[in-house]
C-alpha positions as CSV (number, residue, x, y, z in Angstrom):
1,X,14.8,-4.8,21.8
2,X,11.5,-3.0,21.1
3,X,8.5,-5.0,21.6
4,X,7.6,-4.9,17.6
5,X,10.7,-6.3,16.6
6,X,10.5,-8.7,19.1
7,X,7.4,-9.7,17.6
8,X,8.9,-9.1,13.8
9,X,11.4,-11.4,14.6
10,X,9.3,-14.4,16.1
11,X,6.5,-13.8,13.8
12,X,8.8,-14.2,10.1
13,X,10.3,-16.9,12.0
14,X,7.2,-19.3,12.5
15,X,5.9,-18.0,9.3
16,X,9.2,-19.5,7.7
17,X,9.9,-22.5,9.5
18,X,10.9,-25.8,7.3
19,X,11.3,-23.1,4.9
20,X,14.8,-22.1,3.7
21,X,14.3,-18.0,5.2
22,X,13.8,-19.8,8.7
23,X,18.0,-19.7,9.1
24,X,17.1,-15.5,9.3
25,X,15.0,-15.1,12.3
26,X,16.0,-18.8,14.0
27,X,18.7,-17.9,16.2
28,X,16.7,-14.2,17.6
29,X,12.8,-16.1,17.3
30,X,14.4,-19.3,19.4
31,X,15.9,-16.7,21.9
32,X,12.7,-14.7,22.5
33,X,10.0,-17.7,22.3
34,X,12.4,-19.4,24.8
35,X,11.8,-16.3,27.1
36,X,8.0,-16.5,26.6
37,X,7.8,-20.0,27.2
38,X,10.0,-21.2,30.1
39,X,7.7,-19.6,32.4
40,X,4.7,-21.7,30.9
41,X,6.6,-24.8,30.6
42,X,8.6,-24.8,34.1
43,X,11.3,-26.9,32.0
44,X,15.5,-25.0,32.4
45,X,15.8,-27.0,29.5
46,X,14.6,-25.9,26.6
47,X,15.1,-27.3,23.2
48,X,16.3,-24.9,21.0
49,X,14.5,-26.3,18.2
50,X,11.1,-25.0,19.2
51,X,9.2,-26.3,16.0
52,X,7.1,-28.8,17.8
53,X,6.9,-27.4,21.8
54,X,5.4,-23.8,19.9
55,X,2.7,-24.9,18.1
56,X,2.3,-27.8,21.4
57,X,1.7,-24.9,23.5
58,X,-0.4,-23.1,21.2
59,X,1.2,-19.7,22.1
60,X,1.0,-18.4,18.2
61,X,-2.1,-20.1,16.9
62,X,-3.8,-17.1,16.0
63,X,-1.0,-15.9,13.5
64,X,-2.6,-18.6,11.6
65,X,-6.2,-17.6,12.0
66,X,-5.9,-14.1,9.7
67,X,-7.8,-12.8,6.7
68,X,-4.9,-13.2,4.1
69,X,-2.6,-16.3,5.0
70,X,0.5,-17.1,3.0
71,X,0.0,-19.7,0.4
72,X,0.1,-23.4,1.5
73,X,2.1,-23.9,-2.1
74,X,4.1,-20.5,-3.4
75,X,5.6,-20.4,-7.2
76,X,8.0,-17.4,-6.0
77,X,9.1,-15.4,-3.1
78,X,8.7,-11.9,-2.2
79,X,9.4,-9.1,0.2
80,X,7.3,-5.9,1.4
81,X,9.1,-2.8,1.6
82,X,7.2,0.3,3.0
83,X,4.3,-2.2,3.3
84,X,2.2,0.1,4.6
85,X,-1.1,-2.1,5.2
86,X,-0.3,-4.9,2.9
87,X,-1.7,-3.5,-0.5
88,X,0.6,-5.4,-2.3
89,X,0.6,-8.5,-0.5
90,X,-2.9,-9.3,-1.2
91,X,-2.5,-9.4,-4.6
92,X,0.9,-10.9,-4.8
93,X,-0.8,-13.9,-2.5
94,X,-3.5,-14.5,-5.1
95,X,-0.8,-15.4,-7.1
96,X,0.9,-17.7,-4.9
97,X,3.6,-15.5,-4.0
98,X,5.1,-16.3,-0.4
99,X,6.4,-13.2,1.7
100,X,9.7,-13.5,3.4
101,X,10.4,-10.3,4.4
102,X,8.1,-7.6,5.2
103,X,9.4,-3.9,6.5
104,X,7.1,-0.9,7.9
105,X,7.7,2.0,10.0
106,X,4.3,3.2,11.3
107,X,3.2,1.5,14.2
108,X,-0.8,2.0,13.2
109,X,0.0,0.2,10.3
110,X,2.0,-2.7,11.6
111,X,-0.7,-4.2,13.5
112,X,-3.0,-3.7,11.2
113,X,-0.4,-5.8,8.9
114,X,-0.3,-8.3,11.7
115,X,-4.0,-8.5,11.9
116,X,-4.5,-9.4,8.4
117,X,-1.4,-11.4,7.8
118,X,-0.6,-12.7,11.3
119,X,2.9,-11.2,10.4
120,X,4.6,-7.6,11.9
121,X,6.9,-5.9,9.6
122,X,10.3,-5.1,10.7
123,X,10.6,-1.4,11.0
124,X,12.9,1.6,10.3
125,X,14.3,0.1,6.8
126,X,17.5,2.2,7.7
127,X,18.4,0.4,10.8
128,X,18.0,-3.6,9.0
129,X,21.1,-4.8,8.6
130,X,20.8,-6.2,4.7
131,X,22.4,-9.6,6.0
132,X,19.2,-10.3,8.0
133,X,16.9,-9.7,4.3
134,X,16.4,-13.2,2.7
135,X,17.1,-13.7,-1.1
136,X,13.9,-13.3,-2.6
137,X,12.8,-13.3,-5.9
138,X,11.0,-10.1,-6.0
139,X,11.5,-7.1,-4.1
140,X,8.2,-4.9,-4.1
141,X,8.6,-1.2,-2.9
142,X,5.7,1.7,-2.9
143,X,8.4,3.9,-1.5
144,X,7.5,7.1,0.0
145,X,5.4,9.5,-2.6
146,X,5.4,13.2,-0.3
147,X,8.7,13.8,-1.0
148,X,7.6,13.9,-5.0
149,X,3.8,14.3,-4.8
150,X,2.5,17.7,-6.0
151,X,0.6,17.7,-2.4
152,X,3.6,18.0,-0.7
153,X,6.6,20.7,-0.7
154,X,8.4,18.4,-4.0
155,X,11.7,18.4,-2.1
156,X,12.6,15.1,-3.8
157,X,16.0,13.6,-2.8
158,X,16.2,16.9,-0.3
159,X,13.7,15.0,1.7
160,X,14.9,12.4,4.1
161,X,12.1,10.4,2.9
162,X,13.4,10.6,-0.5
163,X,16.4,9.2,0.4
164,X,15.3,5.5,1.4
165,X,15.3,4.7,-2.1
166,X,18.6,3.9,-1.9
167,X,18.2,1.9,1.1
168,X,16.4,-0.2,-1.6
169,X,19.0,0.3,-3.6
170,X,21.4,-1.4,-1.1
171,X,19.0,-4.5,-0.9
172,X,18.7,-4.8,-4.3
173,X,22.4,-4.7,-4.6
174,X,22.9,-7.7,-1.5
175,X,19.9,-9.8,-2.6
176,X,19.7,-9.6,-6.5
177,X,16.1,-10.2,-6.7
178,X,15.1,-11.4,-10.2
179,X,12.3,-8.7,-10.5
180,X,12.4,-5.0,-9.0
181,X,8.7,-3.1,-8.2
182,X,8.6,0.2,-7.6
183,X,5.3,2.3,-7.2
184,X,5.0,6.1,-6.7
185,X,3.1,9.5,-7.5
186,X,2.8,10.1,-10.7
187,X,4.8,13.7,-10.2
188,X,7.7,11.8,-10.1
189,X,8.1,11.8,-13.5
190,X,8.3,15.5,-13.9
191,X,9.9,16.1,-10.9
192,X,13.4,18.2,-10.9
193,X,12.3,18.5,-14.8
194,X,13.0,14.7,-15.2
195,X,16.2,14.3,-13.0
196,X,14.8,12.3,-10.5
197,X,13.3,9.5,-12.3
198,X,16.3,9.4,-14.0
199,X,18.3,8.9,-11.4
200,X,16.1,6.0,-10.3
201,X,16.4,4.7,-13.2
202,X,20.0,4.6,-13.9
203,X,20.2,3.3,-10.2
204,X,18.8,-0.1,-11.0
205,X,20.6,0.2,-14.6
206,X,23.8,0.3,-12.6
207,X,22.3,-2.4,-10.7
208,X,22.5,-4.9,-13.5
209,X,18.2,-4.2,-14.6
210,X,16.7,-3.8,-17.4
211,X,14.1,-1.1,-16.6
212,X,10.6,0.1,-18.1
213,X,7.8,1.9,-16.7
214,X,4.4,3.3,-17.3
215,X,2.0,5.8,-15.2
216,X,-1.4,4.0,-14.5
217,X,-4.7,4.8,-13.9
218,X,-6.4,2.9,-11.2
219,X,-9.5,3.2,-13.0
220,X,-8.4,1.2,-16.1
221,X,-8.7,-1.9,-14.0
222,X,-12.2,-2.3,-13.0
223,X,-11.7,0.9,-9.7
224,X,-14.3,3.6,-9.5
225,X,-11.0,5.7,-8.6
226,X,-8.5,8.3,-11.0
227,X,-5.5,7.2,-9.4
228,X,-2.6,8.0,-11.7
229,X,0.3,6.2,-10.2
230,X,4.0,5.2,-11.5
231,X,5.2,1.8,-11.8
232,X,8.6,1.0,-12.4
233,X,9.7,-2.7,-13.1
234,X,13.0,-3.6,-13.6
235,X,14.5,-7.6,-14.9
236,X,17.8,-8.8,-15.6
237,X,17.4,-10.4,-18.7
238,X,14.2,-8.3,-20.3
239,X,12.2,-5.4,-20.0
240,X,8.4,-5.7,-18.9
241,X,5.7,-5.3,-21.6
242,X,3.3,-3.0,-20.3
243,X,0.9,-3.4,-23.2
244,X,0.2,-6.9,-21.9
245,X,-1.3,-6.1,-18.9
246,X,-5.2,-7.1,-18.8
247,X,-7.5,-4.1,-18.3
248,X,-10.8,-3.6,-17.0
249,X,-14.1,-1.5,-17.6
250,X,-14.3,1.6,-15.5
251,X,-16.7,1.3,-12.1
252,X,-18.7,3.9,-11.3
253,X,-19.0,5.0,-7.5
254,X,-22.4,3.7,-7.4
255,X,-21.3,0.2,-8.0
256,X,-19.7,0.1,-4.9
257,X,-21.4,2.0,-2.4
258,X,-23.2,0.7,0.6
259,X,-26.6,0.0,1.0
260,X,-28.1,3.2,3.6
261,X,-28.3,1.5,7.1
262,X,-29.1,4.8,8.9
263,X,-25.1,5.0,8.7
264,X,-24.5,7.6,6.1
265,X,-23.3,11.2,7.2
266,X,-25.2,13.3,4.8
267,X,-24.4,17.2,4.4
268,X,-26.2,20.0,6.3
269,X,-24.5,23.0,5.6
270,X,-25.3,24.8,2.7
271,X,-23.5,23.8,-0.6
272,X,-24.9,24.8,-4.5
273,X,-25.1,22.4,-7.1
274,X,-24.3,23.1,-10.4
275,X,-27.0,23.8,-12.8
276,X,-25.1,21.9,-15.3
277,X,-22.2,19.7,-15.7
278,X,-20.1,17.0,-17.7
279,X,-18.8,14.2,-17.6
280,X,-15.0,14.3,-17.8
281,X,-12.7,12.5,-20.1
282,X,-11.1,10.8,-16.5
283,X,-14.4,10.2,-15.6
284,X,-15.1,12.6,-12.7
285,X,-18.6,14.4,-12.9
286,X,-18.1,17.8,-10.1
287,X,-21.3,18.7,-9.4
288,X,-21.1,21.3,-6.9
289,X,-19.4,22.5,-3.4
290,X,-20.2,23.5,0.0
291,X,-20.5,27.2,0.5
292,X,-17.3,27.6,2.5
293,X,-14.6,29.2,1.4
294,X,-10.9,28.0,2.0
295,X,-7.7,29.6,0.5
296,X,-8.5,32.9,-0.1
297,X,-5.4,34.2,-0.9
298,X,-3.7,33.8,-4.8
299,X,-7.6,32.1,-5.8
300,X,-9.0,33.1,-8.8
301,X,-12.4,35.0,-8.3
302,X,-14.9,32.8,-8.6
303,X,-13.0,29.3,-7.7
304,X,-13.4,30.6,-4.0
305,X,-15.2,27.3,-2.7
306,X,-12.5,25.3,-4.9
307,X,-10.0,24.3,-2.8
308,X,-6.7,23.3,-5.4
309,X,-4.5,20.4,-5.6
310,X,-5.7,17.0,-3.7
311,X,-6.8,19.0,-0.9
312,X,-10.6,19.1,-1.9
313,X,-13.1,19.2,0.7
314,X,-15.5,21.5,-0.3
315,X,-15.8,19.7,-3.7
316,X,-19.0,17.3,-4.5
317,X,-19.0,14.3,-7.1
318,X,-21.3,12.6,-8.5
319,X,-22.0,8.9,-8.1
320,X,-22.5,8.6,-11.9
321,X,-18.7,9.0,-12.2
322,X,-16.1,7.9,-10.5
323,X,-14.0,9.6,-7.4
324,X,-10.4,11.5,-7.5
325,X,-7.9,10.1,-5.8
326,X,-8.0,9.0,-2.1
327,X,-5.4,11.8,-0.1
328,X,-3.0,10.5,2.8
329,X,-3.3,13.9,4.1
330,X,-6.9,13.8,4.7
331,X,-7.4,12.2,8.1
332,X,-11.5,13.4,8.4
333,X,-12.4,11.8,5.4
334,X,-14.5,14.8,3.7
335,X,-15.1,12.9,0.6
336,X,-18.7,14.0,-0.7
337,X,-21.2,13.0,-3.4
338,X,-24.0,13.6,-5.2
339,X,-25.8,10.0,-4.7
340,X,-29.7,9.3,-5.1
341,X,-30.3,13.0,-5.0
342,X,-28.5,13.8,-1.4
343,X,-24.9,14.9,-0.6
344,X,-23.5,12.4,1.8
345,X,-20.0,11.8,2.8
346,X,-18.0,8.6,1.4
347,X,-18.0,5.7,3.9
348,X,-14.7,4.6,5.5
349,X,-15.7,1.0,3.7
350,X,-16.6,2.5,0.8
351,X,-13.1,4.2,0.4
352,X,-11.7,0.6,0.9
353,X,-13.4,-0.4,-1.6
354,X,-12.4,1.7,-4.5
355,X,-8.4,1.0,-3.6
356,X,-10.0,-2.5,-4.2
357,X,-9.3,-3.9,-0.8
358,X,-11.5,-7.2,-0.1
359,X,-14.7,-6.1,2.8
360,X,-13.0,-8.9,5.1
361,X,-10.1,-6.9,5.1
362,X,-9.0,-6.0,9.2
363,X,-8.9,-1.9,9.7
364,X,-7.2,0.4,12.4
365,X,-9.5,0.8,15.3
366,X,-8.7,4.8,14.8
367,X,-11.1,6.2,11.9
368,X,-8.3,9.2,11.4
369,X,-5.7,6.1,11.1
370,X,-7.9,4.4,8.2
371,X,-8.0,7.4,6.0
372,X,-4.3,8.0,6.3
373,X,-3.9,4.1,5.8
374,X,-6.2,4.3,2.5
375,X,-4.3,7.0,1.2
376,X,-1.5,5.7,1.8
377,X,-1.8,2.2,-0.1
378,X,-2.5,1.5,-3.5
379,X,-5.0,0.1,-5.6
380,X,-5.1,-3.6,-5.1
381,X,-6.7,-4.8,-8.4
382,X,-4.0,-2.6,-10.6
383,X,-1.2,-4.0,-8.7
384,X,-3.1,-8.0,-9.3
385,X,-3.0,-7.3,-13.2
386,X,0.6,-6.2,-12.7
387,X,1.8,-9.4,-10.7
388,X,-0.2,-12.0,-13.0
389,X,2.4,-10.6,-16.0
390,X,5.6,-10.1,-14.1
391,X,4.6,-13.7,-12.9
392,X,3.6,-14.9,-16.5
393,X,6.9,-12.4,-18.3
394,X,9.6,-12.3,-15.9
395,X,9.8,-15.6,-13.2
């Protein structure tokens, strides 16, 4: 067995001890901490209860000593599909939901899960058996966007990425969670003219749900980022009211940037300024671009220095706005803006902090890792208003 699933196992296991999940990982946990700790303890006779002798020999203290620890009292249980780095965990924490079951393929972003959560995620989703999910009462899922994203090739359900939504599917059908979350691009909607949200949909309708969803804006609740995203909820009994959820007044970037510490990476090369500029109705102000052309061919003269889609890193913004949305695909992190009169690149912290992640939050050791990571998540305080009403409308 791999060491991260060694790890997965012992980890939901001491998580979920006196708990009713425990019966999940028990039998695999007791197995591999009885490995660890006969060595230690010198004893051939080892209790296969190990509640008492692990925490006696201290040997997973420090799962206790993280950033974001699982409520001491939860009102409702959840699991963390494609967890990624825990966006939704935070928030579904805060409101004193308990995870049970978390699930995450990338390496890079399993230990930064463990790091913050003192919890790795079981990984490939395809190879879980479903008998080893708990029940849970809601099943959250940012499943993957690149197969639907206009930044990708839009292959959809082509994609072998695309396909893992009905590996949700299948644990939706086991487990019958009583709320279903579901978060992706918002190209999805228009994708295959309309085909393949409706096959989502009409998935969880054969499912038994009652299904509704909205695109978002990040920047609606209190982000200084335009981050259109899709949310799908689904319920047995009702659909989710969208127009209850409590929104906040837009941030602009310079409300969250750092204070200049001599850390700030500001531009050199040459790059023009526009002359004039507005402010637009998402809130972005572009304000100019470095003098580098990229993607010559099929531009429109005079857009030379524009590169198109999310792929944007000759483009400069101004502080005064807000920031376009955060790219996986951009592992250098050539985010500029106009700030206090200087073009400077965006802080690795401060792209944390417009997805809303709290500054004590644990990152990758890799810089190149924490842009893909950031891209990658979601936007912590949209997915918080989201929780308080499936928490207030639907449990």
């Amino acid at each position: 067995m791999p060491l991260e699933e060694q790890m997965a196992y012992i980890t939901h296991y001491i998580h979920n001890i006196n708990k009713p999940e425990e019966k999940y990982y028990s039998q695999i946990a007791n197995e591999l901490i009885r490995d660890i700790s006969e060595p230690k303890s010198g004893n051939d006779e080892f209790d296969n209860c190990l509640h008492e002798d692990t925490f006696q020999y201290n040997l997973f203290a420090d799962l206790f000593k993280v950033p974001f620890p699982s409520p001491i009292v939860s009102d409702f249980t959840f699991i963390d599909l494609f967890a990624g780095i825990g966006g939704f965990r935070i928030p579904l924490q805060w409101e004193k939901g308990r995870c049970v079951f978390s699930s995450e393929f990338n390496s890079h972003a399993q230990k930064v899960y463990l790091s913050n959560y003192g919890e790795v995620p079981f990984g490939d989703i395809t190879k879980i058996p479903v008998d080893r999910i708990p029940p849970h009462d809601v099943l959250t899922a940012g499943f993957p966007c690149q197969p639907f994203s206009i930044s990708g090739k839009m292959r959809g359900f082509e994609d072998t990425r695309g396909t893992l939504i009905y590996n949700v599917f299948k644990i939706i059908e086991a487990k019958q969670p009583k709320v279903v979350f579901l978060e992706n691009v918002k190209h999805l909607v228009y994708h295959d003219e309309g085909r393949t949200i409706s096959t989502i949909l009409n998935g969880l309708k054969n499912l038994g749900y009652k299904t509704s969803w909205k695109v978002l804006n990040a920047s609606d609740f209190g982000v200084s980022q335009n981050r259109e995203r899709i949310i799908i909820i689904g319920n047995k009994e009702r659909e989710f009211d969208f127009s209850k959820l409590e929104k906040q007044p837009r941030k602009m970037l310079k409300e969250v940037l750092e204070e200049d510490k001599g850390q700030f990476e500001y531009m050199t090369e040459p790059y023009t300024l526009l002359p004039e500029y507005t402010k637009q109705p998402s809130g972005l102000i572009f304000v100019g671009y470095r003098n580098k052309a990229i993607r010559k061919a099929g531009v429109r003269p005079g857009t030379e220095h524009l590169s198109r889609v999310h792929k944007q890193p000759n483009r400069i913004y101004s502080s005064e706005g807000i920031h376009p949305a955060l790219p996986s695909q951009e592992s250098s992190g050539r985010f500029w803006i106009l700030d206090k009169g200087r073009v400077r690149k965006l802080t690795i912290k401060e792209c944390y902090r417009i997805m809303g992640f709290p500054d004590e939050f644990i990152r990758d050791t890799s810089l190149g890792e924490e842009y893909r990571q950031i891209g990658n998540s979601v936007c912590i305080p949209m997915i918080h208003a989201i929780v308080k009403q499936i928490k207030e409308q639907l449990l």
